[in-house]
N, C-alpha and C positions, 0 to 999 in steps of 0.2 A: 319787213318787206324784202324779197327778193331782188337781186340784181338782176342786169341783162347778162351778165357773167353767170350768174348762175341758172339761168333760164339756158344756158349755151351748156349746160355741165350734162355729161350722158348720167346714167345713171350708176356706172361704174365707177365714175369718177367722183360723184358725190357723195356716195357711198364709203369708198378706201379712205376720201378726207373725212368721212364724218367717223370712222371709225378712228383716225390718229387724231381727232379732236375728246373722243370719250379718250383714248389712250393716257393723252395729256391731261383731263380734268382728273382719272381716276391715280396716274403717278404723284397729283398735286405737285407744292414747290412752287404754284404760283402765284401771286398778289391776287386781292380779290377782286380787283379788277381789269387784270388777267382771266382769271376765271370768269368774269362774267360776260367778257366777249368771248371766250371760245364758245359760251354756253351759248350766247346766241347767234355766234355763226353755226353751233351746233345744230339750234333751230331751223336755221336757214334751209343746212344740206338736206333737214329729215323731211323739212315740205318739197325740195325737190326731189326727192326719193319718191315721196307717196304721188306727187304727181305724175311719174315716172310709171309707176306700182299700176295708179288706178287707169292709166292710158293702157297700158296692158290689158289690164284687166277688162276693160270695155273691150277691147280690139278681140280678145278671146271669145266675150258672149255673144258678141257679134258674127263671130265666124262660127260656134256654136248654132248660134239662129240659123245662121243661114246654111247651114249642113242638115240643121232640122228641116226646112222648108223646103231644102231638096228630097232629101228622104219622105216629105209627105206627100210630094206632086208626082213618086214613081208608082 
């Protein structure tokens, strides 16, 4: 489950941490349970990414549409 910290996180920012969290599982070094919270603060950042991703993404089809539906009433 996401925080309201993380719900506050842009997507650049959830991103560069989730990148220095792969960083740190793949240098290992760390206890395994170490590893197994970075793994699922890991979790955490890459659902705020995709929600990030898929808000975009809608905002795009949407503006798509509606350039379509100008171009069809000229």
């Amino acid at each position: 489950m996401t925080s309201k910290t993380d719900e506050a996180l842009g997507y650049e920012q959830a991103r560069d941490e989730l990148i220095e969290v792969v960083r740190r599982l793949e240098a290992g070094g760390t206890t395994l349970e170490e590893s197994l919270a970075l793994w699922e603060r890991g979790e955490e950042l890459a659902k705020v990414c995709r929600r990030w991703l898929e808000g975009a993404r809608a905002r795009l089809d949407a503006a798509l549409a509606e350039e379509g539906e100008t171009e069809e009433g000229e």
